[in-house]
PDB file of N, CA, C and O in Angstrom:
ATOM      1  N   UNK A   1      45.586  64.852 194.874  1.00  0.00           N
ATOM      2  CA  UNK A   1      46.818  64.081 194.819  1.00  0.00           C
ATOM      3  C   UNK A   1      47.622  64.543 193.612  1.00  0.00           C
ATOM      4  O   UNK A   1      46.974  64.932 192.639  1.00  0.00           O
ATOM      5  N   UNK A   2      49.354  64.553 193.532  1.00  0.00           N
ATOM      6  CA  UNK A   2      49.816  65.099 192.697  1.00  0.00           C
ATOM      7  C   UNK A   2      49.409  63.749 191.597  1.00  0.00           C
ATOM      8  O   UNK A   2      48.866  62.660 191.784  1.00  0.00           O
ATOM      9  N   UNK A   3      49.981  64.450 190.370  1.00  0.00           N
ATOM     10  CA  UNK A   3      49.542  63.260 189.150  1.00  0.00           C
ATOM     11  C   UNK A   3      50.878  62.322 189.094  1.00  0.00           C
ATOM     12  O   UNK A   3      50.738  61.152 188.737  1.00  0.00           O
ATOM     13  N   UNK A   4      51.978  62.744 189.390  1.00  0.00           N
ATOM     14  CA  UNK A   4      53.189  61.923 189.272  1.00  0.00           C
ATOM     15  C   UNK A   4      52.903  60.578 190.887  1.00  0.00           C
ATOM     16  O   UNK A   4      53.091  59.363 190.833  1.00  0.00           O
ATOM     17  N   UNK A   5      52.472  61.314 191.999  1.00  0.00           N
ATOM     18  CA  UNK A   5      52.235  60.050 192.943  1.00  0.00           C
ATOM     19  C   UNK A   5      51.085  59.063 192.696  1.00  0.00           C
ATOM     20  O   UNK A   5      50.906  57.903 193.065  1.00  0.00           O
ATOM     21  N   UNK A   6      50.281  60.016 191.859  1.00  0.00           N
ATOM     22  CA  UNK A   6      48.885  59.550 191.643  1.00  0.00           C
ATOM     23  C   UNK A   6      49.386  57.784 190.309  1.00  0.00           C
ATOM     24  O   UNK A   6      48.984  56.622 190.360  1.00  0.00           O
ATOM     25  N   UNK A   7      50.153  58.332 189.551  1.00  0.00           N
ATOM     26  CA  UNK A   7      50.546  57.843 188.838  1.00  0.00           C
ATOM     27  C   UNK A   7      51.364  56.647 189.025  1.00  0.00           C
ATOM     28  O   UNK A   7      51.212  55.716 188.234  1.00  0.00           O
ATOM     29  N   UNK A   8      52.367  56.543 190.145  1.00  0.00           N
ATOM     30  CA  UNK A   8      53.256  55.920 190.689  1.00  0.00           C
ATOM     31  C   UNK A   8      52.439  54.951 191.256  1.00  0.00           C
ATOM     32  O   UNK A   8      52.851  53.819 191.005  1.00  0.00           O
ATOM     33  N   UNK A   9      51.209  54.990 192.077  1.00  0.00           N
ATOM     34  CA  UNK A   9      50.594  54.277 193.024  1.00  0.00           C
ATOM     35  C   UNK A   9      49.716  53.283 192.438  1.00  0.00           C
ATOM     36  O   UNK A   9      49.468  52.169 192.900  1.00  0.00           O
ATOM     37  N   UNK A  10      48.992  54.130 190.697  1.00  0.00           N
ATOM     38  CA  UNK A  10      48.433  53.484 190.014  1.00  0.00           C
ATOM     39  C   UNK A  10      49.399  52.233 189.363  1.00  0.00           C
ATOM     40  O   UNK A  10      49.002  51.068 189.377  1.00  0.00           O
ATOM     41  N   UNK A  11      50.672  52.617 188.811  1.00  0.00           N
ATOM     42  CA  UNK A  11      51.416  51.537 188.385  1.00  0.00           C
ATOM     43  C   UNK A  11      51.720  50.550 189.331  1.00  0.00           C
ATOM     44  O   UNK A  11      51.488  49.410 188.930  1.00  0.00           O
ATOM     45  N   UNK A  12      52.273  50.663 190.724  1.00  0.00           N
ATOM     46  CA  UNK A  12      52.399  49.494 191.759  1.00  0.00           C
ATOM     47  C   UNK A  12      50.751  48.727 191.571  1.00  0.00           C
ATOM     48  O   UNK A  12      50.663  47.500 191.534  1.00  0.00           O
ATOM     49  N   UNK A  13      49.885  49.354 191.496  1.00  0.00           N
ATOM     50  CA  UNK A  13      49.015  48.899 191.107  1.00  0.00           C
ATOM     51  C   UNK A  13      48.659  47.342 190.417  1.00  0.00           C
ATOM     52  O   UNK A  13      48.572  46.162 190.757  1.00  0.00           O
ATOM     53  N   UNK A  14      48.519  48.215 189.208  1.00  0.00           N
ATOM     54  CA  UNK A  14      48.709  47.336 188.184  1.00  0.00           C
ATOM     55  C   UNK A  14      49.571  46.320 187.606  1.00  0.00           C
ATOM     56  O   UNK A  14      49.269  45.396 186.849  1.00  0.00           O
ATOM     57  N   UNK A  15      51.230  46.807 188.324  1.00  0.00           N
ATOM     58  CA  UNK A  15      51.942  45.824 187.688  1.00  0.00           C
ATOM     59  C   UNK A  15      52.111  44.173 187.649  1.00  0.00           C
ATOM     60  O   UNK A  15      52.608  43.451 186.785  1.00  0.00           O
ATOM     61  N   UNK A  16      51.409  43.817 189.122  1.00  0.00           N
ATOM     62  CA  UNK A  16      51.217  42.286 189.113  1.00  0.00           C
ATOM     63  C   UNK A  16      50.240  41.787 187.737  1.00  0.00           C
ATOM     64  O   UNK A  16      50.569  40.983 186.865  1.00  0.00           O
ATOM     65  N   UNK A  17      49.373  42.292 187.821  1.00  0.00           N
ATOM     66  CA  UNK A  17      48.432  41.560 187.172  1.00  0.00           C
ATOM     67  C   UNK A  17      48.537  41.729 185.279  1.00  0.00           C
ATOM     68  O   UNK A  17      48.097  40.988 184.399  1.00  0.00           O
ATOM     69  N   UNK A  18      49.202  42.841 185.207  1.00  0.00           N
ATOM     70  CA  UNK A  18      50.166  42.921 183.476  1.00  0.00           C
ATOM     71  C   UNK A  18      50.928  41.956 183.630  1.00  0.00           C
ATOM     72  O   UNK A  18      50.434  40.931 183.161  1.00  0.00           O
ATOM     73  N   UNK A  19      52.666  41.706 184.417  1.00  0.00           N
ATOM     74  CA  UNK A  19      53.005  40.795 184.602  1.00  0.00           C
ATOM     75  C   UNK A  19      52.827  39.378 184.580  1.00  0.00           C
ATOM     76  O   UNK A  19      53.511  38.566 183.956  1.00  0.00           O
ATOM     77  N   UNK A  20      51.356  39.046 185.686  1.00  0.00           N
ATOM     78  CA  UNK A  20      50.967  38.040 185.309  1.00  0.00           C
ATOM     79  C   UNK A  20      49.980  37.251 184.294  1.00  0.00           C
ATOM     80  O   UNK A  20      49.758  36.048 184.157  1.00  0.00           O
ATOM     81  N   UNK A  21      49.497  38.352 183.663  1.00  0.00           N
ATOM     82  CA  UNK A  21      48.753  37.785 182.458  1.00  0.00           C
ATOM     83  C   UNK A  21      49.774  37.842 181.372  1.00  0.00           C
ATOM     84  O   UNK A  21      49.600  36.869 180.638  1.00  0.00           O
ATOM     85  N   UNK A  22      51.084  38.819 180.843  1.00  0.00           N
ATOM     86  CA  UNK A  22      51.873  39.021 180.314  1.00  0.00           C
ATOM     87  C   UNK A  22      52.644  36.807 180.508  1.00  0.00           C
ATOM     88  O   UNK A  22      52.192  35.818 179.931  1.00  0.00           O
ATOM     89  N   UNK A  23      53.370  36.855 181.121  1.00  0.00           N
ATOM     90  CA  UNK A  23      53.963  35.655 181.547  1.00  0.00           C
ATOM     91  C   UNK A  23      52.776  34.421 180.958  1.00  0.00           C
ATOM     92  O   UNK A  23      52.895  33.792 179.907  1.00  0.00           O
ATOM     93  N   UNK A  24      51.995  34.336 181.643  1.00  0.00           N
ATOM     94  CA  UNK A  24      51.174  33.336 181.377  1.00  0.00           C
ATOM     95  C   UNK A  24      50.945  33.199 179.642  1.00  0.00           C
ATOM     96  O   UNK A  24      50.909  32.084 179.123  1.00  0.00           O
ATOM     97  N   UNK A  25      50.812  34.342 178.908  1.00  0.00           N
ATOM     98  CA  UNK A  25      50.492  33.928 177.429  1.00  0.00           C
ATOM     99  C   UNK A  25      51.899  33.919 176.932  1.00  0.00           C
ATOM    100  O   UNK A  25      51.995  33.580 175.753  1.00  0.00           O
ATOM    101  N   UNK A  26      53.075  34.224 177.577  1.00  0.00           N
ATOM    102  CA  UNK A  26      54.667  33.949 177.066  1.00  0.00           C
ATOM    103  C   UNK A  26      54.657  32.259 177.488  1.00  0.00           C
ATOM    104  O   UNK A  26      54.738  31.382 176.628  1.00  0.00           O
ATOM    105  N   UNK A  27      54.616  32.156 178.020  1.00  0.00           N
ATOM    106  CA  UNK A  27      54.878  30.679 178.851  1.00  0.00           C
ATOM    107  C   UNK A  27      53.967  29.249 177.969  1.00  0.00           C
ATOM    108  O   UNK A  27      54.302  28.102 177.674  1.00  0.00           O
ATOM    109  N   UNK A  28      52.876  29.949 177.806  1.00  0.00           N
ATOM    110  CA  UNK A  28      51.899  29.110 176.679  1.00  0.00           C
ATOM    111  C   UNK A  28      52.289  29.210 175.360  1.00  0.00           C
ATOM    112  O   UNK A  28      52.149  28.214 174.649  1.00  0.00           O
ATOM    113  N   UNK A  29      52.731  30.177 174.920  1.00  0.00           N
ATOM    114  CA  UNK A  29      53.770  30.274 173.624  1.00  0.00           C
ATOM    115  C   UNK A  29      54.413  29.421 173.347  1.00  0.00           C
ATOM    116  O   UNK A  29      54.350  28.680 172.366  1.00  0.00           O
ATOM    117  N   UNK A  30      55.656  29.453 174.867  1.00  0.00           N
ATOM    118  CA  UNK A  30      56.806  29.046 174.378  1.00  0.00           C
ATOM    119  C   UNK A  30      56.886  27.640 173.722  1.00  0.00           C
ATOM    120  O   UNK A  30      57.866  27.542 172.983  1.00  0.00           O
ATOM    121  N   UNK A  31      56.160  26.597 173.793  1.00  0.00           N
ATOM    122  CA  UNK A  31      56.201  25.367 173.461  1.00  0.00           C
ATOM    123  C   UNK A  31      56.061  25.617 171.607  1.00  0.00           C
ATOM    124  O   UNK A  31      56.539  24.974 170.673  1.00  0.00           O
ATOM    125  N   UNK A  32      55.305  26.675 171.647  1.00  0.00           N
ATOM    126  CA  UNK A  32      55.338  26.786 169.609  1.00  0.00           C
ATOM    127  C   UNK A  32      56.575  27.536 169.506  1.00  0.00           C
ATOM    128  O   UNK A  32      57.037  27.435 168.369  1.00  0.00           O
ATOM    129  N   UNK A  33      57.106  28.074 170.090  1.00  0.00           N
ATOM    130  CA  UNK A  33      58.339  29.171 169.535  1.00  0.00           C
ATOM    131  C   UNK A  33      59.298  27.802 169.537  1.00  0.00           C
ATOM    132  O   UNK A  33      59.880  27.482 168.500  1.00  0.00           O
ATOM    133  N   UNK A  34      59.464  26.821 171.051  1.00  0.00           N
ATOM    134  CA  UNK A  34      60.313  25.716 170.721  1.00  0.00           C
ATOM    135  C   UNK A  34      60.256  24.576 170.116  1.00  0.00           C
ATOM    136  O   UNK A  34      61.006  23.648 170.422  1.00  0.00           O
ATOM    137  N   UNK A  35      58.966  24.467 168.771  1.00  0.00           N
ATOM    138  CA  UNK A  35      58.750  23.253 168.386  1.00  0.00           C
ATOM    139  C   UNK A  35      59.429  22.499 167.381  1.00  0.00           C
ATOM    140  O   UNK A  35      59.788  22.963 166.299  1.00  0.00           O
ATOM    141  N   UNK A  36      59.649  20.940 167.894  1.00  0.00           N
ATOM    142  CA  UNK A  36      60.271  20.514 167.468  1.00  0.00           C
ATOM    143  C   UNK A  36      59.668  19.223 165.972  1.00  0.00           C
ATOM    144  O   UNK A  36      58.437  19.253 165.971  1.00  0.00           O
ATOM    145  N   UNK A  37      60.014  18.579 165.245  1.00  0.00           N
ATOM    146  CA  UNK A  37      59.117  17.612 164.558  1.00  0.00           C
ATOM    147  C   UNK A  37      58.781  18.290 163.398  1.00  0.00           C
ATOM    148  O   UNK A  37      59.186  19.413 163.098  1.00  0.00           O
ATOM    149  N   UNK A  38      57.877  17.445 162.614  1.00  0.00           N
ATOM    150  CA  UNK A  38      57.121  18.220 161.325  1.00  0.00           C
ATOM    151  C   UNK A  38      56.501  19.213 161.488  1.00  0.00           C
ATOM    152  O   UNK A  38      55.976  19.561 162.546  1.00  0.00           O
ATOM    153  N   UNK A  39      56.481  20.025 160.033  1.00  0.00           N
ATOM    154  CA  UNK A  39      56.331  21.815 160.506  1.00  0.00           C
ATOM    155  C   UNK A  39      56.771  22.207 161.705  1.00  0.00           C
ATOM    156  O   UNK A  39      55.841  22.561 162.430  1.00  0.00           O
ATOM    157  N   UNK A  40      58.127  22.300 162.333  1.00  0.00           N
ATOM    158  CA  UNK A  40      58.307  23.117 163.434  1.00  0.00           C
ATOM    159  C   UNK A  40      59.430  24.645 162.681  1.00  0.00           C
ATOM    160  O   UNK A  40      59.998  25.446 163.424  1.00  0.00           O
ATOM    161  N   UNK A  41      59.469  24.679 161.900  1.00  0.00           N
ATOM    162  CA  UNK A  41      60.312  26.005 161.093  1.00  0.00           C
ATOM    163  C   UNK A  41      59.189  26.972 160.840  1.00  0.00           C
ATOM    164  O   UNK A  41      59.460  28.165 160.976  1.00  0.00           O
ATOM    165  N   UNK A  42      57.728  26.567 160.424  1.00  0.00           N
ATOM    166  CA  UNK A  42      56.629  27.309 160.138  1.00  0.00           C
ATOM    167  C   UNK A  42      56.125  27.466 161.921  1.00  0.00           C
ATOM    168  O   UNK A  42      55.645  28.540 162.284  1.00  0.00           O
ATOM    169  N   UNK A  43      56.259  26.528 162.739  1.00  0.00           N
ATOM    170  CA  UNK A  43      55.471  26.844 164.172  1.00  0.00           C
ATOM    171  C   UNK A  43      56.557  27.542 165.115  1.00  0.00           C
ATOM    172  O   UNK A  43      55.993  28.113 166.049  1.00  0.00           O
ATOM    173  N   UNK A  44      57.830  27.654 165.143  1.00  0.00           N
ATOM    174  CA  UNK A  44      58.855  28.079 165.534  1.00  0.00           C
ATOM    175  C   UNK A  44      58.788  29.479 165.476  1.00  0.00           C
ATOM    176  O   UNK A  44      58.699  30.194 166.474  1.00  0.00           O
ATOM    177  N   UNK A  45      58.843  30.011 163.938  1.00  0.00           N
ATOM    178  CA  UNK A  45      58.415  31.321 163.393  1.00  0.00           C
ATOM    179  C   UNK A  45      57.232  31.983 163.927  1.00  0.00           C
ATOM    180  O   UNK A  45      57.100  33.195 164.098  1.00  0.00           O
ATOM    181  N   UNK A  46      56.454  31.137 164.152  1.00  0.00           N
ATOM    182  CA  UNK A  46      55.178  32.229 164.755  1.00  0.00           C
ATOM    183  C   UNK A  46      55.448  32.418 165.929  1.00  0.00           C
ATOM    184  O   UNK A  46      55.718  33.559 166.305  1.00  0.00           O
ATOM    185  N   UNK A  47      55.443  31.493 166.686  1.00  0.00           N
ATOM    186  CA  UNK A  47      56.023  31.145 168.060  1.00  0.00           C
ATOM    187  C   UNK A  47      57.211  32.092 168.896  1.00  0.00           C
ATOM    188  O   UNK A  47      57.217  32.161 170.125  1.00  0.00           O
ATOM    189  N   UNK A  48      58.235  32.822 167.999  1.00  0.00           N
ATOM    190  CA  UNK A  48      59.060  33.372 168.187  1.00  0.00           C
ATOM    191  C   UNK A  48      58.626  34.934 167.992  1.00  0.00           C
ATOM    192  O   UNK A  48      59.046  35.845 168.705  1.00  0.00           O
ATOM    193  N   UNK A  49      57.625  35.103 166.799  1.00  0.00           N
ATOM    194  CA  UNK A  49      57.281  36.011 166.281  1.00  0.00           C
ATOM    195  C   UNK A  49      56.259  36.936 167.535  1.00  0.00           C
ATOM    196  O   UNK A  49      56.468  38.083 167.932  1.00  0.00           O
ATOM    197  N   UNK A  50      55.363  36.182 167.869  1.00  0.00           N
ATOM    198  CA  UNK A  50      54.460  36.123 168.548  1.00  0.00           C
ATOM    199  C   UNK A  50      54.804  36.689 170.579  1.00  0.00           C
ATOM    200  O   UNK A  50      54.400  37.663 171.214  1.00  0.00           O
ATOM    201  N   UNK A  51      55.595  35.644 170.927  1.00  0.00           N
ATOM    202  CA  UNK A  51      56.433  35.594 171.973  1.00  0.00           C
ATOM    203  C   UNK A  51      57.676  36.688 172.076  1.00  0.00           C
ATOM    204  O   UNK A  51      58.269  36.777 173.151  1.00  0.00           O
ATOM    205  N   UNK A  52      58.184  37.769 170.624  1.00  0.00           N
ATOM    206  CA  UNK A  52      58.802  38.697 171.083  1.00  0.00           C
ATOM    207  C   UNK A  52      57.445  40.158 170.973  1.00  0.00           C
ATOM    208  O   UNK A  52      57.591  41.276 171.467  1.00  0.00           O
ATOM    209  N   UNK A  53      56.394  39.736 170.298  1.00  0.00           N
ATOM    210  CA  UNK A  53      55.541  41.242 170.391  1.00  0.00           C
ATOM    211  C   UNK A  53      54.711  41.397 171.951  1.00  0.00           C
ATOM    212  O   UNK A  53      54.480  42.422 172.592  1.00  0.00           O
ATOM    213  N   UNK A  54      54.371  39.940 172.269  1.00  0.00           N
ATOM    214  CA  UNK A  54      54.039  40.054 173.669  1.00  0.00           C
ATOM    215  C   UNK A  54      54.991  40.442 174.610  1.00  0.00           C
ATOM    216  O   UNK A  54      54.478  40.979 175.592  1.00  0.00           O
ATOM    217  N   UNK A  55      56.300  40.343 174.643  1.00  0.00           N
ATOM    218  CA  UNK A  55      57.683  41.133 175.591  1.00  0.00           C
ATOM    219  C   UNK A  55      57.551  42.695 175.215  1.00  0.00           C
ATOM    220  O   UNK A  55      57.702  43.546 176.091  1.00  0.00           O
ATOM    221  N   UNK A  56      57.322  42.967 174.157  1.00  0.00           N
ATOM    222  CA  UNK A  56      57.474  44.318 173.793  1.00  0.00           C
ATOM    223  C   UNK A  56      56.034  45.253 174.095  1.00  0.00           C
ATOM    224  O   UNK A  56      55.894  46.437 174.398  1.00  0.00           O
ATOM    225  N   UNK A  57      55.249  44.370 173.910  1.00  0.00           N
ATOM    226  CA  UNK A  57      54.014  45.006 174.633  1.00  0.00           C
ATOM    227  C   UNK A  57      53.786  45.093 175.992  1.00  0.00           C
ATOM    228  O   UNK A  57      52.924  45.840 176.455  1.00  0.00           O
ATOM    229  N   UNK A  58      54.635  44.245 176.799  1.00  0.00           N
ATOM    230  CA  UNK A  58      54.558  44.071 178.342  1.00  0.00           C
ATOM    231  C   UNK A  58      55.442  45.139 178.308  1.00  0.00           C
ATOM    232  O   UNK A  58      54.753  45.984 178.879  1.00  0.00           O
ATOM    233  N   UNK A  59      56.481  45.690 178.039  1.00  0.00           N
ATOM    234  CA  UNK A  59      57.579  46.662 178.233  1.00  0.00           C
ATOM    235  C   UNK A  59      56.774  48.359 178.025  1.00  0.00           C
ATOM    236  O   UNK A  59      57.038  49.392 178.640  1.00  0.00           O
ATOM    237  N   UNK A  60      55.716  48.122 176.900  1.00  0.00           N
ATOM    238  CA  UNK A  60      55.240  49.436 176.694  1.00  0.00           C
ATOM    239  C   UNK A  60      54.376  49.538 177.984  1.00  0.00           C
ATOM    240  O   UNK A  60      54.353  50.579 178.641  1.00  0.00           O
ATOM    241  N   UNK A  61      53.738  48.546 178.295  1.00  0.00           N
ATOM    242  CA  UNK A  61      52.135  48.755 179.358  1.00  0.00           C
ATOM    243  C   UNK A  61      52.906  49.030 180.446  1.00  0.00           C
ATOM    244  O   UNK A  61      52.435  49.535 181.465  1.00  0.00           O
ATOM    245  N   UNK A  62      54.222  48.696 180.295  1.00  0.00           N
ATOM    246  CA  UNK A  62      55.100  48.939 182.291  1.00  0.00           C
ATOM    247  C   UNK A  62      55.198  50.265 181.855  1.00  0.00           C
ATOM    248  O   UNK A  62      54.250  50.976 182.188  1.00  0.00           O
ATOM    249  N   UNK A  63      56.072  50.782 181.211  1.00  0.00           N
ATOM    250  CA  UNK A  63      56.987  51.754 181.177  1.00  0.00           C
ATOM    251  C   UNK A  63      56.463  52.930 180.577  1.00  0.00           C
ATOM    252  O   UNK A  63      56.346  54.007 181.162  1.00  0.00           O
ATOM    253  N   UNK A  64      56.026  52.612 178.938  1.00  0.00           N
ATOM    254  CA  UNK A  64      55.878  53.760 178.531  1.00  0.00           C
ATOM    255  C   UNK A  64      54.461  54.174 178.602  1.00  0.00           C
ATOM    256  O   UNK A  64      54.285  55.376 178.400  1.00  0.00           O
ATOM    257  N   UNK A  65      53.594  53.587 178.799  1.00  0.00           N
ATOM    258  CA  UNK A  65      52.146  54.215 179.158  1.00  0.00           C
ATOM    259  C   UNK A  65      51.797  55.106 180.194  1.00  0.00           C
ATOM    260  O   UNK A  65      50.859  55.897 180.086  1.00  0.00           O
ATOM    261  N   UNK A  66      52.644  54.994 181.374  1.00  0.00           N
ATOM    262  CA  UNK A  66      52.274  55.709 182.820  1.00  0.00           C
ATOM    263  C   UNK A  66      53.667  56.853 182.226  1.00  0.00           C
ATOM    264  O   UNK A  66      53.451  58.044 182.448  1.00  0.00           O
ATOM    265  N   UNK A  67      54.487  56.643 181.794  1.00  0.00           N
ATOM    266  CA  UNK A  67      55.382  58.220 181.476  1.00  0.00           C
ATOM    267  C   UNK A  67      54.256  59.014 179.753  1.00  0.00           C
ATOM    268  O   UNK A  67      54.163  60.174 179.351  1.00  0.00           O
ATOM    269  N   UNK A  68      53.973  58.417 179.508  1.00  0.00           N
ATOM    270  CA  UNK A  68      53.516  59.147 178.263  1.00  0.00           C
ATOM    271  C   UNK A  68      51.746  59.763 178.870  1.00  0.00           C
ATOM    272  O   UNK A  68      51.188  60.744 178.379  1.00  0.00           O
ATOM    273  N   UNK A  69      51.186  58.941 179.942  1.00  0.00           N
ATOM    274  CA  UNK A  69      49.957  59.462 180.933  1.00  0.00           C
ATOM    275  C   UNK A  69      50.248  60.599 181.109  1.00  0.00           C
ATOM    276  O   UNK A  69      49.452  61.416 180.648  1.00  0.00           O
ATOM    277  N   UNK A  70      51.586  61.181 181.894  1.00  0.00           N
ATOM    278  CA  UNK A  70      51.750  62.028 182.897  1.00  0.00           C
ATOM    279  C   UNK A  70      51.998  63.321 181.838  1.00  0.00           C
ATOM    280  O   UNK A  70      51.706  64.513 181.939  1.00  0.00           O
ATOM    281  N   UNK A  71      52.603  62.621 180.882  1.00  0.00           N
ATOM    282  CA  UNK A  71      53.030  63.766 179.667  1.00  0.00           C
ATOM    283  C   UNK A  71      51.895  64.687 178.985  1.00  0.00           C
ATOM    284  O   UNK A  71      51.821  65.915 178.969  1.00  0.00           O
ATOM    285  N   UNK A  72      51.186  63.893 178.526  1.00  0.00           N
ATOM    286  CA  UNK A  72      49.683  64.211 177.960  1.00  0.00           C
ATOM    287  C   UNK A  72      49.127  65.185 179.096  1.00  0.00           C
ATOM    288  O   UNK A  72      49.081  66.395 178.874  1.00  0.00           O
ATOM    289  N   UNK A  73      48.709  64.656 180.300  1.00  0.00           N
ATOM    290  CA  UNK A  73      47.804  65.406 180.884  1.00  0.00           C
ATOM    291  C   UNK A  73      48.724  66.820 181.450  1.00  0.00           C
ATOM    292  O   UNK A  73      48.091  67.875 181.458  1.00  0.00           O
ATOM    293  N   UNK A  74      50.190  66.863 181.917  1.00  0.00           N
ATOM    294  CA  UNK A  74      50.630  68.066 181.988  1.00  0.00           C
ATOM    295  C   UNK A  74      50.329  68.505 180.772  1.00  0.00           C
ATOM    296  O   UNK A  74      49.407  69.320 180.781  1.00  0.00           O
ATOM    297  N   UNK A  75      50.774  68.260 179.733  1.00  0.00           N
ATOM    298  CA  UNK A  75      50.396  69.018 177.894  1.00  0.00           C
ATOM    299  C   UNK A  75      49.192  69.327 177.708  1.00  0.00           C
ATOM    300  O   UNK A  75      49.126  70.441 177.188  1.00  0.00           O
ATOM    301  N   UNK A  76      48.200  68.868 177.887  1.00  0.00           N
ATOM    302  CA  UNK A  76      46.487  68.707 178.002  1.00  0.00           C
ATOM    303  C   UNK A  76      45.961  70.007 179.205  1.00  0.00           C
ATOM    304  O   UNK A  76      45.494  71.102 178.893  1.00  0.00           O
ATOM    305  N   UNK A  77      46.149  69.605 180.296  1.00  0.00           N
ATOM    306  CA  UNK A  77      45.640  70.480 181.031  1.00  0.00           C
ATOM    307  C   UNK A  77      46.497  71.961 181.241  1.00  0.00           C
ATOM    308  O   UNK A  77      45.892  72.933 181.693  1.00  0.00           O
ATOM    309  N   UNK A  78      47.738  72.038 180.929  1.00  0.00           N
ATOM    310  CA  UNK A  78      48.515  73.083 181.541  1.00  0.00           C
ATOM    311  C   UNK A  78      48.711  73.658 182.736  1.00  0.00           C
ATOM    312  O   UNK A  78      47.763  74.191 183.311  1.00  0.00           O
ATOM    313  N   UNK A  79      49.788  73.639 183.205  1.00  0.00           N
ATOM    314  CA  UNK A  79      50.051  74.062 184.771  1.00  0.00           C
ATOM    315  C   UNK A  79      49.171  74.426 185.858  1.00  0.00           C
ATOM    316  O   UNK A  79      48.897  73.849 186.910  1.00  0.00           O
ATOM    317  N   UNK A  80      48.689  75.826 185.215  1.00  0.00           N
ATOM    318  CA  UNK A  80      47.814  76.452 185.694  1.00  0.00           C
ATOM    319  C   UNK A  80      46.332  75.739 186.273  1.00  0.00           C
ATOM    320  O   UNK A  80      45.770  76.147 187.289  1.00  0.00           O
ATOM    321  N   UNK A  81      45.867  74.706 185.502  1.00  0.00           N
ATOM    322  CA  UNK A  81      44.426  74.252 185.574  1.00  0.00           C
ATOM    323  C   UNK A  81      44.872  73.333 186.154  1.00  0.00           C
ATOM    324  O   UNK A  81      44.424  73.411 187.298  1.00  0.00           O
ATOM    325  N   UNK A  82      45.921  71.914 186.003  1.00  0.00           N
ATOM    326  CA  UNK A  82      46.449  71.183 186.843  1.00  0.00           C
ATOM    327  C   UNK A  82      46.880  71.541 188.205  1.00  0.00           C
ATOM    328  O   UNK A  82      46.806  70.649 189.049  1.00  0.00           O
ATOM    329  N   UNK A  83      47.462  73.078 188.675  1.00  0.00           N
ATOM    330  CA  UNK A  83      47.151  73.636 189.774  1.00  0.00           C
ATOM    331  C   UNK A  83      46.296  73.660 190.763  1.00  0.00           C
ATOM    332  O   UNK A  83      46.211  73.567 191.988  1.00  0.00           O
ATOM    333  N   UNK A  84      45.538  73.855 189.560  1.00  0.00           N
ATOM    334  CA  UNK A  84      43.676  74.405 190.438  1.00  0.00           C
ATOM    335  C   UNK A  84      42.855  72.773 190.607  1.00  0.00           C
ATOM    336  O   UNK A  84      41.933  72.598 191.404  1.00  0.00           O
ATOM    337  N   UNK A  85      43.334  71.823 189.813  1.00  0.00           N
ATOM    338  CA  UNK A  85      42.769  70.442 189.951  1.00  0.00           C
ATOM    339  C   UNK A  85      42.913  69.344 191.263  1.00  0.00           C
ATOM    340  O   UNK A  85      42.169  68.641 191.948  1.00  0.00           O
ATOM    341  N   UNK A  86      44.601  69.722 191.131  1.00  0.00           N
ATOM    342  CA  UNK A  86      45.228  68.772 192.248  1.00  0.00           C
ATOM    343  C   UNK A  86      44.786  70.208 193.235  1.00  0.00           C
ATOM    344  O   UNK A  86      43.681  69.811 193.605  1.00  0.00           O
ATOM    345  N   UNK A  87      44.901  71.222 193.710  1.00  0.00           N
ATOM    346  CA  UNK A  87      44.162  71.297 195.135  1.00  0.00           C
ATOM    347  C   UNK A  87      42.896  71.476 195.401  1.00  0.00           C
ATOM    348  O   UNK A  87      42.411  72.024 196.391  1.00  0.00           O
ATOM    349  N   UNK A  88      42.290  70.938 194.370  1.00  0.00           N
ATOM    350  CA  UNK A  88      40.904  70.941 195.015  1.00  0.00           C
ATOM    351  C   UNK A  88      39.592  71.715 193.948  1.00  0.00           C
ATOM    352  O   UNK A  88      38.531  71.233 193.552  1.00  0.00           O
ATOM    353  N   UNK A  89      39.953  72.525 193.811  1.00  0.00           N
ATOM    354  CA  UNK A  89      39.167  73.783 192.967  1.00  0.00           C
ATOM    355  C   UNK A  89      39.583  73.622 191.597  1.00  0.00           C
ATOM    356  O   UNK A  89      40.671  73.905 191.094  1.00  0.00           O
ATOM    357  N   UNK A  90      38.246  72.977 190.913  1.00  0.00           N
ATOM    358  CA  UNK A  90      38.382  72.578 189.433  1.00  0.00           C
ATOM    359  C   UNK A  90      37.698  73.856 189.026  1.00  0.00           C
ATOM    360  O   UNK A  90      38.395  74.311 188.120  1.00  0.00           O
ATOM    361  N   UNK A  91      36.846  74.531 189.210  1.00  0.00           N
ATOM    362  CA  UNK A  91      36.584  75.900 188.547  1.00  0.00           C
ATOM    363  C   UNK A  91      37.548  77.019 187.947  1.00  0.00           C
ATOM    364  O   UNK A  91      38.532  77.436 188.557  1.00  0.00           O
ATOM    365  N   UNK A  92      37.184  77.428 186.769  1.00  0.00           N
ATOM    366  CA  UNK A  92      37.408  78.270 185.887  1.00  0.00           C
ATOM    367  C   UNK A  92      37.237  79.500 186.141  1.00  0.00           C
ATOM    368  O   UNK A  92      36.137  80.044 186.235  1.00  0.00           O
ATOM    369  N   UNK A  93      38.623  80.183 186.308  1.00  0.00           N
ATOM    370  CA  UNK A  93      38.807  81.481 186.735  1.00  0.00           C
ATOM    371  C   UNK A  93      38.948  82.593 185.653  1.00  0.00           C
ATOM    372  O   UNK A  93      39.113  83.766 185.991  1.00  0.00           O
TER     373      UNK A  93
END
């Protein structure tokens, strides 16, 4: 299989279940990012703090992990051996 479909199929993959574990610990957050009452400037702050590194980590695990995959292993293996991989014949010529 090429590595770019291979790659594509793996992300449809995966993306529900990043998504939904992603969401679920945003969503449990949000009540400290919006708290209101005593200490809510100290629980607000984390809350906010917290709730933008989990968005930014859901953005890397979508996006940039499966383009920086595909990058590496063309860079890693080189044309030639990635050639000989995806059809079949991993031996060294």
């Amino acid at each position: 299989m090429e590595i770019i479909s291979a790659t594509l199929e793996a992300v449809k993959l995966r993306l529900r279940p990043i998504i939904m574990t992603s969401m679920a610990f945003i969503f449990g957050v949000s009540p400290l990012a919006l708290a209101t009452g005593a200490g809510a400037q100290a629980r607000s702050t984390i809350g906010f703090t917290v709730l933008g590194g989990m968005l930014a980590a859901t953005m890397l695990a979508v996006l940039v992990v499966p383009i920086l995959f595909v990058t590496i292993i063309r860079f890693g293996y080189g044309k030639e051996k990635l050639e000989r991989l995806q059809s079949g014949n991993p031996e060294n010529k």
